[in-house]
Structure formats: C-alpha cells, structure tokens
C-alpha positions in Angstrom: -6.4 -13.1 18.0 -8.9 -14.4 20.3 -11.5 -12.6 18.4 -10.2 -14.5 15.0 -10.6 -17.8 17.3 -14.4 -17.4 18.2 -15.1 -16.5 14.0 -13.2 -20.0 13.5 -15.1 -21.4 15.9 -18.3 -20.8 14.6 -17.1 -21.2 10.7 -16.6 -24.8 12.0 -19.7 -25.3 13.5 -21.4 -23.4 10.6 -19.5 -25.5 8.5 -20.7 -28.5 10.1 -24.4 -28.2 9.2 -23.8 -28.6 5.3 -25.3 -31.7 4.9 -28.2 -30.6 6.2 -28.5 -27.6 4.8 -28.2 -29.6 1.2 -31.3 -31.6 1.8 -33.5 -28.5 2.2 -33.3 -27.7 -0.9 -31.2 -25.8 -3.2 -32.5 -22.2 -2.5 -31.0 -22.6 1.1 -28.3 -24.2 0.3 -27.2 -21.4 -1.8 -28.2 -19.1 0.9 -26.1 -21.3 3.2 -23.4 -21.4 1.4 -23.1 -17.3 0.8 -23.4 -16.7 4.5 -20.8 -19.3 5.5 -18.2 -17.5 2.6 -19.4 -14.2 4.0 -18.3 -15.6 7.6 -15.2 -17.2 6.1 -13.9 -13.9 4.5 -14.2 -11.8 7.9 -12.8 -14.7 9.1 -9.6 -14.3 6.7 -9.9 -10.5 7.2 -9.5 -10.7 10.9 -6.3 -13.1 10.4 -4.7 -11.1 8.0 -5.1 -7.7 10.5 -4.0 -10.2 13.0 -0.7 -11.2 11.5 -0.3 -7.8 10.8 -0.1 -6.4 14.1 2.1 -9.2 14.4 4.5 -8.3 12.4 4.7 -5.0 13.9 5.2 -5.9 17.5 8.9 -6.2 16.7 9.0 -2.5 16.3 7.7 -2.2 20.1 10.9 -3.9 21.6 14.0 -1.9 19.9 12.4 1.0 20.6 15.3 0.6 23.8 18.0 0.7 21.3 19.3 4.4 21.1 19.9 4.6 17.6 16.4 3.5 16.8 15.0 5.7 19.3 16.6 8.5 17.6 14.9 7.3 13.9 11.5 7.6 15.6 12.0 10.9 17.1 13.7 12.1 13.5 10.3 10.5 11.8 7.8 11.7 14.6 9.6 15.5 14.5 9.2 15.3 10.0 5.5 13.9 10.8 3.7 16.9 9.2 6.2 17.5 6.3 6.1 14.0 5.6 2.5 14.3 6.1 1.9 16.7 3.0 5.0 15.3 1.3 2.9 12.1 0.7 -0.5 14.7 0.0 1.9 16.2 -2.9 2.8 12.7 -4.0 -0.7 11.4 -3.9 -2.1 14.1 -6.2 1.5 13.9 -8.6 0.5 10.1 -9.1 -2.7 10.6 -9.0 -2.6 13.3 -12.1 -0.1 10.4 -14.1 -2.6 7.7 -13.5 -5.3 10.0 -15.1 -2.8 10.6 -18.1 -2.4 6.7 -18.5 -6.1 5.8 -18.3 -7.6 8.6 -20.4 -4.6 8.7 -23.0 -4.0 4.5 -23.0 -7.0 3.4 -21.6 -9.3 2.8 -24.6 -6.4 1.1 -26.3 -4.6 -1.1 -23.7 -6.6 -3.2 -21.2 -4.3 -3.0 -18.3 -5.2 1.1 -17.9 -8.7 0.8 -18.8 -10.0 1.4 -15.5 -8.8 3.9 -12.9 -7.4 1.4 -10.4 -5.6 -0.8 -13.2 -4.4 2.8 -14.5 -3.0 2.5 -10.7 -1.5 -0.7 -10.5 0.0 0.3 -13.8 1.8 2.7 -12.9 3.5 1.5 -9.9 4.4 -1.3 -12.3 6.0 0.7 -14.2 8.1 2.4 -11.4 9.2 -1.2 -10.5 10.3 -1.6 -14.4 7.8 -4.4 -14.9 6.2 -2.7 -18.3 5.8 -3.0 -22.4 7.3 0.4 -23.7 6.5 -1.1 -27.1 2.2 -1.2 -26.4 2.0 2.7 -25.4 4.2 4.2 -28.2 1.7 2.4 -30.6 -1.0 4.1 -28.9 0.4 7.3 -28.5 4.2 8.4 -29.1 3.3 12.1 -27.8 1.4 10.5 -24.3 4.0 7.7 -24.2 7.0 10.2 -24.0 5.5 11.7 -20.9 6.0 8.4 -19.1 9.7 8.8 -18.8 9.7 12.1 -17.0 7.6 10.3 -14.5 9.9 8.0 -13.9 12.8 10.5 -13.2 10.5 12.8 -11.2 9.1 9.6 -9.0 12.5 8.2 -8.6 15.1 11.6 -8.3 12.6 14.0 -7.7 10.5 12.7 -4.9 12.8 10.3 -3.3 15.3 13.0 -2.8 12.4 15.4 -1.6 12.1 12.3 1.2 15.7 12.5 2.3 15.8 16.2 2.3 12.7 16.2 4.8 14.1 13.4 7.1 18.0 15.1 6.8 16.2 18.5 8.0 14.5 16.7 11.0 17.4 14.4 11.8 18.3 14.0 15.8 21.7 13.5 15.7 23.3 10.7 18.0 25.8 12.9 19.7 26.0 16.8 20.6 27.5 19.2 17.7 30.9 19.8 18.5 31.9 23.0 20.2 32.1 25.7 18.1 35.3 28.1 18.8 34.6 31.9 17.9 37.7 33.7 16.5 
C-alpha cells in the first residue's frame, strides 16, 4: 500500500515533466514516454497485488468462528493430496490442451497457440464454445472433447470431494460406540 503510494508519487511527478520532455525532441520523448508506461504498469501491478491482499484479509478474522476453523484444518490436513490432486489435474488438462492445439490449431484461430489452446478449453468447461467449428475440422478429435467434459466435471470434481471427505475434522466427537 504505501509502497503503491511512493510509485504514484513519482508517476505524477514523472508525469509532470511531459512538456518538457516534448520540446527535446522526439527521440526522448519516445524514450520518455516508454519509461513513464513502464513506471505506470508496476504501478498498476503493485495495486492490483495490493487489492488482492485486500481481499484476503477477510479470511484472517473468521478464522475465530469454529466451523471455519475446522474447514482450514480439513484443507491444511488434505494439503499434500490436494497438492498432487492439482499436479494430476495440471498434466490431465494440460494433455487436452495439446489435443486441441495440435488437432484444431491449424484450422481454428482461437487454439492456434498453446495458451489460446488454454483459454479454450476452460471455455469450454464453462459451456462458452462452437461445437459446430471442431466437428468441421475433425469429427474423430472433436468427439474426444466430450469425455473431457465428463472427466473434468464428474471425474475430478468428485476426486476433490473424496480428498476433502477423507480429511474432514468433524465438528463434534463420534458418538460412542457400544460393543455387543
């Protein structure tokens, strides 16, 4: 916060100096110009991070409410299943956004890179996609992209439950278990 102050700060008095820096010439101007957008983007940076730990500091205050209490420990004791849960999951998506960009890629612009593969897919998870483009392309590829959907959605969420269930701190004791 005070950090993201002082760059404003000096963006302002950077920012200040414009007119001057125009009657140099046009050589520093330009050179001007890209330092002060290079200060304005850590600038913007900084803010963003800023409002992000923000928006986390509610987290810190009902950690005092038992039931949330009991959610962290149930996350912190399923950290290292959860931890290779999401390793799985990054190398399962990771092997479907290969499929889309090599198999669609040449053919349909949003998967012609690997990061627009990417963005495609999770796209496509949140049902914003055009089944109509990728059967054109390939009806053999394209069929593959419903069992993705299924094992993304049923698959892996369920896999999430299972781990967090298994790790669960339960509110109360269990009861008392009578022996016959």
């Amino acid at each position: 916060s005070l950090f993201s102050g002082v760059l404003f700060i000096l963006w302002t008095a950077r920012d200040i100096q414009v007119q001057d820096k125009k009657e140099e010439g046009f050589c520093a101007f330009l050179a001007f110009t890209s330092e002060l957008t290079n200060q304005a983007s850590l600038y913007n940076r900084m803010s963003a991070v800023n409002v992000l730990m923000i928006g986390a500091r509610p987290f810190k205050f009902v950690r005092e409410n038992p039931r949330v209490a009991k959610l962290y420990q149930s996350f912190w004791n399923a950290s290292n299943d959860i931890f290779w849960f999401v390793i799985m999951l990054f190398f399962s998506m990771f092997g479907v956004v290969m499929l889309v960009h090599i198999s669609f890629g040449p053919y349909i612009e949003d998967c012609s890179s690997v990061f627009s593969a990417l963005v495609f897919c999770f796209r496509y998870l949140l049902g914003d996609f055009d089944f109509e483009p990728l059967i054109e392309v390939d009806p053999a590829m394209a069929a593959f992209m419903f069992p993705y959907l299924l094992v993304m959605y049923c698959v892996f969420t369920n896999i999430f439950f299972a781990i967090i269930d298994r790790h669960f701190v339960p509110m109360e004791a269990p009861p008392f278990q009578w022996k016959r």
